[in-house]
C-alpha positions in Angstrom: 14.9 -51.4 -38.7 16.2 -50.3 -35.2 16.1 -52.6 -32.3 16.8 -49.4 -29.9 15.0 -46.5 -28.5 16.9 -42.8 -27.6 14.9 -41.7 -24.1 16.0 -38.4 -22.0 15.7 -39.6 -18.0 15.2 -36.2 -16.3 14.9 -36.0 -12.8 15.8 -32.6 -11.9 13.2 -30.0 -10.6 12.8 -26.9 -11.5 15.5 -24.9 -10.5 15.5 -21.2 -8.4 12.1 -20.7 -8.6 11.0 -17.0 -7.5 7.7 -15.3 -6.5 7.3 -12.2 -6.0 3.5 -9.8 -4.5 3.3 -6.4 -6.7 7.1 -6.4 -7.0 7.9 -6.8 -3.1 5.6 -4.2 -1.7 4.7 -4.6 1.4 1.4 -3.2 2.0 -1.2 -3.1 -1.3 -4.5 -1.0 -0.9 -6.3 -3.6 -3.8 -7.0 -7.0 -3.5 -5.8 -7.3 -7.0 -1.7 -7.5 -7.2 0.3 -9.1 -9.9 2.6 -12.2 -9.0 6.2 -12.0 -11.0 7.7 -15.6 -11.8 10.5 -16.9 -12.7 12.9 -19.7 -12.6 16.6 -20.4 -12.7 15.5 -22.4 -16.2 16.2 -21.8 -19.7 14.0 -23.7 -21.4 10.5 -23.6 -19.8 8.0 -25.1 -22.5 5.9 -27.7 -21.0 6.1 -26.1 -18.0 3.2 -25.5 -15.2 2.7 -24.4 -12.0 0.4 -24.0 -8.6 -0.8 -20.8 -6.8 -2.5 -21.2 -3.4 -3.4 -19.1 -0.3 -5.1 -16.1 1.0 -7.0 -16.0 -2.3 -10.7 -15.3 -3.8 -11.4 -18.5 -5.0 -14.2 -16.7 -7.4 -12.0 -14.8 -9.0 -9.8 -17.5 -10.7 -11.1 -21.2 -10.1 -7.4 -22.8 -10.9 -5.8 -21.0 -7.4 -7.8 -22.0 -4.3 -6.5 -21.9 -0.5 -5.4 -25.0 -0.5 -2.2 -26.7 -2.9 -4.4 -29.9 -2.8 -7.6 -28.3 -4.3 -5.6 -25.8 -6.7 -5.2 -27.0 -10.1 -1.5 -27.1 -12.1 -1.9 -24.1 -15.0 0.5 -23.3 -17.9 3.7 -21.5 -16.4 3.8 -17.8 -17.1 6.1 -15.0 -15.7 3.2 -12.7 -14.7 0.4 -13.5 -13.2 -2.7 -11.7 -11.4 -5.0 -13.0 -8.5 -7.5 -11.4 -6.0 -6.5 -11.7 -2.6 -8.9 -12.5 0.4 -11.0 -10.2 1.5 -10.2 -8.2 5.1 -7.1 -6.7 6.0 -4.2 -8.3 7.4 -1.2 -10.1 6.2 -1.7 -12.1 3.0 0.2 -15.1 2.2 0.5 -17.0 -1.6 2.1 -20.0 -2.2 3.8 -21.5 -5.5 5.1 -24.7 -6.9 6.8 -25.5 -10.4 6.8 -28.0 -12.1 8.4 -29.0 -15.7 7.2 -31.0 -18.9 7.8 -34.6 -17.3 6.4 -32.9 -13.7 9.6 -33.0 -11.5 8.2 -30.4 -9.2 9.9 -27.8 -7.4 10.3 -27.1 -4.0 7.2 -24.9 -2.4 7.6 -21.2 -2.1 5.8 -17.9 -1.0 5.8 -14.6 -0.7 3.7 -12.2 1.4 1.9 -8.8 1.9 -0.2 -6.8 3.7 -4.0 -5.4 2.6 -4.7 -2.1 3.9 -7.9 -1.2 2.7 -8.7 1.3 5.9 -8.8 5.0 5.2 -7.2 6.8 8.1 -9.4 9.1 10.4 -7.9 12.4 11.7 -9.3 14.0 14.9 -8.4 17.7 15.5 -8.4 19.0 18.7 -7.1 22.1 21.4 -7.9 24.5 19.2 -6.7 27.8 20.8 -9.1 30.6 18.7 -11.7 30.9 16.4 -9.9 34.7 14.7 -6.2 35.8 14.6 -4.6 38.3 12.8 -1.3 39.7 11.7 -0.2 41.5 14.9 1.6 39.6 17.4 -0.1 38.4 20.7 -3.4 37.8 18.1 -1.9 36.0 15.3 -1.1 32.5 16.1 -3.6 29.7 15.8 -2.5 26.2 17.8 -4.4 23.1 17.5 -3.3 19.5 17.8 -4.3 16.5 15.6 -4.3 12.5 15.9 -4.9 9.6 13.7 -6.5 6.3 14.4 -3.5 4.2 12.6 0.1 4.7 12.4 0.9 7.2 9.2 3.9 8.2 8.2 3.3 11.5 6.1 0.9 14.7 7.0 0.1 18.1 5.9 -1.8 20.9 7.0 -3.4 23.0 4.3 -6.2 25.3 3.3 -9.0 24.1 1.2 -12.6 25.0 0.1 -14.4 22.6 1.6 -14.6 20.7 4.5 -14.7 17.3 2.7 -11.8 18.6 0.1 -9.2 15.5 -0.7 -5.3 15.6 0.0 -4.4 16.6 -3.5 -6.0 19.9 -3.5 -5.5 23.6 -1.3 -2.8 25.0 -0.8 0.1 23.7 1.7 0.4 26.6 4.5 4.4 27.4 4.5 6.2 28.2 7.8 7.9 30.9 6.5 6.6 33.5 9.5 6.9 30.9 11.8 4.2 28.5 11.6 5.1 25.1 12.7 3.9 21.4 12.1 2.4 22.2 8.5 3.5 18.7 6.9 6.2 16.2 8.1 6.8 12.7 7.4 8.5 9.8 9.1 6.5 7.1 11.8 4.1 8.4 13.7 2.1 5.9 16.1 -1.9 6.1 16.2 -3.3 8.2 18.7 -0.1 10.3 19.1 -0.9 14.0 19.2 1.2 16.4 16.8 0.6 20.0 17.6 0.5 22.7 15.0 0.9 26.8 14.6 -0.5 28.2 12.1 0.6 32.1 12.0 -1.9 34.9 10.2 1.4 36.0 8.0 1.6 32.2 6.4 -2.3 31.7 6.4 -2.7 35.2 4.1 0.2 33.1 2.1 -2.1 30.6 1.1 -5.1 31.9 1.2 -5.5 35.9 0.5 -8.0 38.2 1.6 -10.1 37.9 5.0 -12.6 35.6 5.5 -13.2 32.3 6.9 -11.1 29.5 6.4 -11.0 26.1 6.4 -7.8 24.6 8.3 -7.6 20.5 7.4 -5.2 18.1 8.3 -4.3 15.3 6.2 -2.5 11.8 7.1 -1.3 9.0 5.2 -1.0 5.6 6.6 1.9 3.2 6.2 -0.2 1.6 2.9 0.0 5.3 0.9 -3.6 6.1 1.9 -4.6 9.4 2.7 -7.2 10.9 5.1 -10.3 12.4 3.5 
């Protein structure tokens, strides 16, 4: 019969532990994202951990806004929450902690919830009929957004309420000007456009009315309507 006992002391915490928000985006246009994991640990049976912050409480009753009212869940390398509602920065905070609960330092990661679909005013325009002749083909107009965007085009669509993805682009290959761009663009900055009968005809053959729309996307990936 033994008169001994074998006992493991451990008190090191978990070690390197990482979160990452929708793989470091910076902006998301859902309140759902996926949180990635990790930890510097090989062996992570036993293992739990703590989400808090800028949550919905409703959607997962373990992760609440606060570390003291969240409750400690089985570890996992993926997991997805529901951020707050309203727009704005988001913030979510994580501890570790392993299978005799030497807890890791406190960590976080954060990102931004556009949910705001850009508005585009258009404005100056010159005419209301060009042509192909010069001195009566050119149409000018200038546009704004509401929000900072960093992507537009101009194209031709069918209807007035037509989304980004359809019409037809209008080229600048008889000189019209402005017809998509991207980079940063500040809100309320005017970009003026030319839109020549030539390239018009391009993308949209035969006479007629047409319908001229601007479209903007916003530093999230959303795009005008």
């Amino acid at each position: 019969m033994a008169n001994y006992v074998n006992i493991t002391l451990d008190t090191t915490q978990p070690s390197n532990p990482s979160l990452l928000i929708n793989n470091n985006d910076i902006y998301t246009t859902n309140q759902l994202v996926n949180l990635a994991i990790g930890t510097g640990d090989g062996n992570t049976i036993g293992y739990q951990m703590k989400i808090w912050g800028s949550v919905d409480t409703a959607y997962d009753t373990n992760i609440k806004t606060t570390e003291g009212t969240s409750t400690w869940i089985t570890y996992a390398t993926s997991k997805q929450i529901k951020l707050s509602t309203g727009d704005g920065s988001k913030t979510v905070y994580m501890k570790l902690r392993d299978d005799v609960w030497n807890e890791s330092a406190q960590i976080s990661d954060s990102i931004t919830l556009n949910t705001v679909v850009p508005v585009v005013t258009v404005g100056g325009q010159n005419v209301t009929k060009i042509s192909k002749v010069t001195g009566k083909n050119e149409l000018t107009f200038s546009f704004t957004s509401d929000v900072t965007f960093t992507e537009y085009k101009v194209k031709v669509v069918t209807i007035t309420s037509a989304s980004h993805d359809t019409g037809t682009l209008i080229a600048t290959t008889n000189g019209s000007s402005n017809m998509a761009g991207s980079g940063t663009f500040a809100s309320g900055t005017p970009v003026s456009c030319v839109v020549k009968g030539s390239d018009l005809e391009v993308a949209s053959a035969s006479d007629g009315d047409k319908i001229v729309k601007v479209f903007v996307k916003n530093e999230a990936g959303l795009w005008s309507v």
